[in-house]
N, CA and C atoms as an extended XYZ file, in Angstrom:
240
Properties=species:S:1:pos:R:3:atomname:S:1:resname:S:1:resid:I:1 pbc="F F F"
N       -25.141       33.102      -58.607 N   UNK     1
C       -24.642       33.596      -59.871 CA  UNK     1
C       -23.225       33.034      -60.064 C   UNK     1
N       -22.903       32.809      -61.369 N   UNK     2
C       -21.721       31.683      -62.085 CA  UNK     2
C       -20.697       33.107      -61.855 C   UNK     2
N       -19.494       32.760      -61.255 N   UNK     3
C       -18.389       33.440      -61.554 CA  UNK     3
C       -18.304       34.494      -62.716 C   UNK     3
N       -18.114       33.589      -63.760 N   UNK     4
C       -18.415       34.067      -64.737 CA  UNK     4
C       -18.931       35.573      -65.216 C   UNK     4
N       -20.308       35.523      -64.636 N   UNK     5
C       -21.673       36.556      -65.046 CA  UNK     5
C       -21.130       37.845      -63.839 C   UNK     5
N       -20.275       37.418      -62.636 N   UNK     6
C       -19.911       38.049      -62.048 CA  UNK     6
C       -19.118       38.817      -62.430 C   UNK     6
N       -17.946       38.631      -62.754 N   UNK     7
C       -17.098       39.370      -63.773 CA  UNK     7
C       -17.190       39.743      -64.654 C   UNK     7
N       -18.265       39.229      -65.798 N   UNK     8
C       -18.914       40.552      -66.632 CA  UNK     8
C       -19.738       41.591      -66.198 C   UNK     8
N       -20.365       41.422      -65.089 N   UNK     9
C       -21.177       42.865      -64.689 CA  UNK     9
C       -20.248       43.510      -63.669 C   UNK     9
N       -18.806       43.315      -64.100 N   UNK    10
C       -18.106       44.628      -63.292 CA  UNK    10
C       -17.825       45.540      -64.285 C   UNK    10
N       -18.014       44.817      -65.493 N   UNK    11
C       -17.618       46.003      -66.808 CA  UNK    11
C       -18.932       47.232      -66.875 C   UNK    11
N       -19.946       47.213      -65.979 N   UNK    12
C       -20.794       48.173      -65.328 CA  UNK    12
C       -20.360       48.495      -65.041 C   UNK    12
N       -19.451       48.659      -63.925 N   UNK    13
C       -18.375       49.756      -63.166 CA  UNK    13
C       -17.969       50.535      -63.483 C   UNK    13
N       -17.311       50.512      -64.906 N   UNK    14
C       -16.173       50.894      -65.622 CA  UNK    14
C       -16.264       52.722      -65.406 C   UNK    14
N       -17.388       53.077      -66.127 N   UNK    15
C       -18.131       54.546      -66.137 CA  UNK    15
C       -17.858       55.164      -64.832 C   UNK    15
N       -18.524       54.472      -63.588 N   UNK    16
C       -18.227       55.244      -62.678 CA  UNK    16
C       -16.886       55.248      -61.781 C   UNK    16
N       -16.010       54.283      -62.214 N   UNK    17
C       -14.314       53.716      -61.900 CA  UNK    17
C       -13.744       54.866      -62.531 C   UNK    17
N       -13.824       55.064      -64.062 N   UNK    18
C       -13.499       56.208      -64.948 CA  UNK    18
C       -13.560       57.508      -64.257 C   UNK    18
N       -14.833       57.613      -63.897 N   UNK    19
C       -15.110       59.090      -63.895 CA  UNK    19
C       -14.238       59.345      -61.990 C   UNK    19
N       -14.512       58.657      -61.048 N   UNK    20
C       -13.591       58.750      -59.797 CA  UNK    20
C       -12.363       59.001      -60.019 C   UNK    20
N       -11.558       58.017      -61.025 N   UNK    21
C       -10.197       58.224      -61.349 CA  UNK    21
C       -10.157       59.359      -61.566 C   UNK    21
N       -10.539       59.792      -62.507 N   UNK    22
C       -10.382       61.234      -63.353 CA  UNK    22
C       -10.979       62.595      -62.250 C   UNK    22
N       -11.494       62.508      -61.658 N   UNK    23
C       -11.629       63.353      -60.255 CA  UNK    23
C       -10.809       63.670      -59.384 C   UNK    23
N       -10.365       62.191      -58.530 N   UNK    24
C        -9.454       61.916      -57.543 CA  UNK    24
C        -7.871       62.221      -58.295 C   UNK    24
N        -7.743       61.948      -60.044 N   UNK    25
C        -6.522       62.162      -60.560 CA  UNK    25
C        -6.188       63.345      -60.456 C   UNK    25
N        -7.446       64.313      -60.460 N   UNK    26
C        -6.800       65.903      -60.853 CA  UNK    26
C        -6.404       66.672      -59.849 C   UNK    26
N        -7.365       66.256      -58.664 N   UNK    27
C        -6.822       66.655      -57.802 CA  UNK    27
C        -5.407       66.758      -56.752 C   UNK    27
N        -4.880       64.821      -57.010 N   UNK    28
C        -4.101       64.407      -56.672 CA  UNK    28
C        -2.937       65.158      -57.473 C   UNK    28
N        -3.221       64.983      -58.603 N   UNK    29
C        -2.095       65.975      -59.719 CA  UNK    29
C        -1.756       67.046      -59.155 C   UNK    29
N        -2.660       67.791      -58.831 N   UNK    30
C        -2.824       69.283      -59.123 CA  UNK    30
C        -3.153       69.666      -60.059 C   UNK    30
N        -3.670       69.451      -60.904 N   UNK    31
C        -4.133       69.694      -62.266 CA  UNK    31
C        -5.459       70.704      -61.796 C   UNK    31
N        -6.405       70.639      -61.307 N   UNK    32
C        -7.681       71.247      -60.844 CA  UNK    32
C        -7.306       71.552      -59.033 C   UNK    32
N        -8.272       72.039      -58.637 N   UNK    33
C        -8.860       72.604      -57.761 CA  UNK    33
C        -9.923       71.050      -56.724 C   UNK    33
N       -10.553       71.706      -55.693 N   UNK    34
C       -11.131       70.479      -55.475 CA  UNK    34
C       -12.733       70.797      -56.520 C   UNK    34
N       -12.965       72.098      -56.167 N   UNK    35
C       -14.491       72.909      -56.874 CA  UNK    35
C       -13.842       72.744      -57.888 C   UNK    35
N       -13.222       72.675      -58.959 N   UNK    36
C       -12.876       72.000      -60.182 CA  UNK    36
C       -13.302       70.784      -60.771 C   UNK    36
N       -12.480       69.917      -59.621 N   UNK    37
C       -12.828       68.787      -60.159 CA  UNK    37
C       -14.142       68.403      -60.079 C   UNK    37
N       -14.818       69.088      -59.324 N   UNK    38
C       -16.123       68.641      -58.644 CA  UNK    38
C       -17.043       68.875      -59.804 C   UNK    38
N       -16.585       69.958      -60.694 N   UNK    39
C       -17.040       70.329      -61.735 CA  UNK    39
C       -16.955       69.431      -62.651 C   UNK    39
N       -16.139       69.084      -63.002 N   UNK    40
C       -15.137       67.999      -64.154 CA  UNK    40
C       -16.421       66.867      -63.695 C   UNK    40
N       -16.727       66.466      -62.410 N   UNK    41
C       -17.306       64.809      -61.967 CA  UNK    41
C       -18.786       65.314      -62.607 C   UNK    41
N       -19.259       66.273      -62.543 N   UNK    42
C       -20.577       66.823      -62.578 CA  UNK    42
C       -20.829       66.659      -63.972 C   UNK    42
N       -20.091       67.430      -64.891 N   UNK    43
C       -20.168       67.014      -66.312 CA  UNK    43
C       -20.012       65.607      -66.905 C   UNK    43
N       -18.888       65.129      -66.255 N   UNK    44
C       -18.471       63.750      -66.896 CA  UNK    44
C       -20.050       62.996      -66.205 C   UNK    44
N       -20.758       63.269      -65.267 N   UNK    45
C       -22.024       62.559      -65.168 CA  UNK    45
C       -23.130       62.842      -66.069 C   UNK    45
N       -23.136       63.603      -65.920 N   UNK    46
C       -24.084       64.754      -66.993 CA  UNK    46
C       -24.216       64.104      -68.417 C   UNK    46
N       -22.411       63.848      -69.120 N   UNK    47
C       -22.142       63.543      -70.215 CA  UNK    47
C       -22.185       61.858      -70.351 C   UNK    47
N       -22.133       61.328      -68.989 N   UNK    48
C       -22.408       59.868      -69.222 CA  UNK    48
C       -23.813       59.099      -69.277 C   UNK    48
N       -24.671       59.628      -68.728 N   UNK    49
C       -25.829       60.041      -68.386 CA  UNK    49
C       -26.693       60.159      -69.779 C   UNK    49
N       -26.129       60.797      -70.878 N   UNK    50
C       -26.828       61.589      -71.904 CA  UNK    50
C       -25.980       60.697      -73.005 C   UNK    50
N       -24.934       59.890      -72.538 N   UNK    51
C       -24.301       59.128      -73.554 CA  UNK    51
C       -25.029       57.665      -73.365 C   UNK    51
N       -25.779       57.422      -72.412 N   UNK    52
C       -26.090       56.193      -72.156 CA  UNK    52
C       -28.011       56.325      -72.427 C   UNK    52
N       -28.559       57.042      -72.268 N   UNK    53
C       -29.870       56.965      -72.272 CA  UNK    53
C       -30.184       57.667      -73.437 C   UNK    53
N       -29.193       58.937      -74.244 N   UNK    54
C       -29.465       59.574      -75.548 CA  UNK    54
C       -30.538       60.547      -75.313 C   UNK    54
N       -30.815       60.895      -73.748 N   UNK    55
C       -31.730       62.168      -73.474 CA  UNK    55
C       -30.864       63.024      -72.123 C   UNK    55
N       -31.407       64.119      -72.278 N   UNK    56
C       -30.601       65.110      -71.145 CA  UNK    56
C       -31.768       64.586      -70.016 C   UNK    56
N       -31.319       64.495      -68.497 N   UNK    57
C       -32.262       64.128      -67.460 CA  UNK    57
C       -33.023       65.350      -66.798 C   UNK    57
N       -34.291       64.717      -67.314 N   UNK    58
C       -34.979       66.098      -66.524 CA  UNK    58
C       -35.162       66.011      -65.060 C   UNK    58
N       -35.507       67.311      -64.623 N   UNK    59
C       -35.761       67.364      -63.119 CA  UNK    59
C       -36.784       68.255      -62.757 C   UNK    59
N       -37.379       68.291      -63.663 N   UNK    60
C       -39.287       68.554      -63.311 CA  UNK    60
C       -39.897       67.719      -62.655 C   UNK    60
N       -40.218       67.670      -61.401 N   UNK    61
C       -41.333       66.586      -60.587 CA  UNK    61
C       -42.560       66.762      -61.640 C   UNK    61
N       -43.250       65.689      -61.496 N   UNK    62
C       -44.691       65.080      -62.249 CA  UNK    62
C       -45.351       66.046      -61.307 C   UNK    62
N       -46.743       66.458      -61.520 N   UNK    63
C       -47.828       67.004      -60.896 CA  UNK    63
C       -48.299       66.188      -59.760 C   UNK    63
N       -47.716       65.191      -59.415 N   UNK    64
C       -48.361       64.195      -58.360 CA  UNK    64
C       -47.699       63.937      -57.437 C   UNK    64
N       -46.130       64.583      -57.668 N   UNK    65
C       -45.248       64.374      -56.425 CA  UNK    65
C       -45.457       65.140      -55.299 C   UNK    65
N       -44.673       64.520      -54.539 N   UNK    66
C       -45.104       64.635      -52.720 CA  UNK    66
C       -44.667       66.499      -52.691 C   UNK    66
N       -43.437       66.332      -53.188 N   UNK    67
C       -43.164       68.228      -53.027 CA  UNK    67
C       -44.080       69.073      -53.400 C   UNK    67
N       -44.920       68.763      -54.554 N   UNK    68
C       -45.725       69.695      -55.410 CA  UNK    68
C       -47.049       70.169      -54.179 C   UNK    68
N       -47.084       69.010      -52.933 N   UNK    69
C       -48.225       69.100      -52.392 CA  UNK    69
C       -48.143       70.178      -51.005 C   UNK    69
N       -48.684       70.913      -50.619 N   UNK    70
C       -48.470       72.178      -49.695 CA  UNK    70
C       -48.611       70.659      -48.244 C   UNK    70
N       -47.624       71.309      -47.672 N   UNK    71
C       -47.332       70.076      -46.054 CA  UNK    71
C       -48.361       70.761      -45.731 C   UNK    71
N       -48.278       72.205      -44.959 N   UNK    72
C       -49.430       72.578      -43.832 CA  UNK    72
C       -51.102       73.245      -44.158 C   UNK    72
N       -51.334       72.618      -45.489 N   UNK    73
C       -52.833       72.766      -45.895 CA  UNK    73
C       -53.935       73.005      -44.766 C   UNK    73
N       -53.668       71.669      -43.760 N   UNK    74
C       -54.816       71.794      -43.252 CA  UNK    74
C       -54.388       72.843      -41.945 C   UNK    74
N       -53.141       72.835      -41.246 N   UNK    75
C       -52.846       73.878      -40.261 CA  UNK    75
C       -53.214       75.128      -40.633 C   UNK    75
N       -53.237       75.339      -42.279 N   UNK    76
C       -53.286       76.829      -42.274 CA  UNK    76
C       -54.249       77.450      -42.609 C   UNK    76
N       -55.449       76.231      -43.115 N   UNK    77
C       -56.982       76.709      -43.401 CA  UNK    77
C       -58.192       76.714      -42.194 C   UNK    77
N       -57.105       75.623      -41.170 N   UNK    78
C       -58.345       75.236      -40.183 CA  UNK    78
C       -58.411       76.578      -38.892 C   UNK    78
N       -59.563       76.907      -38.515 N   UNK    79
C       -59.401       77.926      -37.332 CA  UNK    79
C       -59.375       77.483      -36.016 C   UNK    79
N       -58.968       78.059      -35.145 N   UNK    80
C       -58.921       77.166      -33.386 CA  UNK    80
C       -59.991       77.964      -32.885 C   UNK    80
């Protein structure tokens, strides 16, 4: 990859450069708390997240995921 193309895909960064600063700033300030800021990083993801895709992220597993499936099925149906 050309120099170039390199240094435009650091302007990807930017969002999550932003949102560290603004974490690591408040704390360093004193402005927040550390559970503050932690708060502050949570939203500013939340809000970047929903600024970039234009949907809130769900966190419903599909019916087919591995969690949805009971681990000890067969330990707990089979008899000794």
């Amino acid at each position: 990859m050309p120099w170039a193309g390199r240094l435009r895909s650091l302007a990807n960064l930017a969002p999550a450069l932003v949102l560290m600063m603004l974490v690591l700033g408040t704390i360093y300030t004193g402005v927040a708390t550390l559970t503050e800021s932690a708060a502050i990083g949570a939203l500013g993801s939340f809000a970047g997240h929903h600024h970039q895709t234009g949907s809130i992220p769900s966190h419903k597993p599909s019916p087919d995921h591995p969690w949805r499936k009971p681990l000890l099925t067969k330990s707990l149906t089979t008899k000794y």
